[in-house]
C-alpha angles and dihedrals in degrees: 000000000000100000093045089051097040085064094056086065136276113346099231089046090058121103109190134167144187142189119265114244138151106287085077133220109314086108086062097041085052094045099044092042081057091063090254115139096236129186128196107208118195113251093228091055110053105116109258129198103234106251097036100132100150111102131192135141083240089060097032084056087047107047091042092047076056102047092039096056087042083054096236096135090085120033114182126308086341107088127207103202123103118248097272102219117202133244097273108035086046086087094045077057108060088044087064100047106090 
């Protein structure tokens, strides 16, 4: 991961974000750990166009790399971004869920 990303420019000047999904945070906690600025958006809240009913991971990836430059993943007091846990409460976390 280090090398792909180390072509896209320095490490510590990168911004990157995903969408947040069920395999949890260990992407973020790598990222961040690397020194790379990383954001998780919640999925429900990426701006979407009405009658945008085609779905697929190619066009997700793309509509949320455009919100996110335009800065439309977050819009005023109200964030987009999913409750980031940490390490250890991450765990605390899946034993609540049903």
């Amino acid at each position: 991961m280090r090398r792909v990303l180390g072509k896209l420019g320095k490490l510590t000047e990168l911004k990157v974000c995903y969408e947040a999904g069920p395999t949890g945070y260990a992407l973020y906690w790598e990222l961040t750990r690397m020194g790379v600025q990383c954001e998780v958006i919640a999925p429900s809240l990426v701006p979407m166009k009405s009658g945008d009913r085609i779905k697929t991971d190619r066009r997700d990836a793309e509509r949320l790399a455009r919100s996110y430059q335009a800065g439309d993943v977050v819009t005023g007091s109200r964030s987009r971004f999913a409750c980031l846990h940490p390490g250890s409460a991450s765990s605390f976390v899946y034993l609540l869920r049903p």
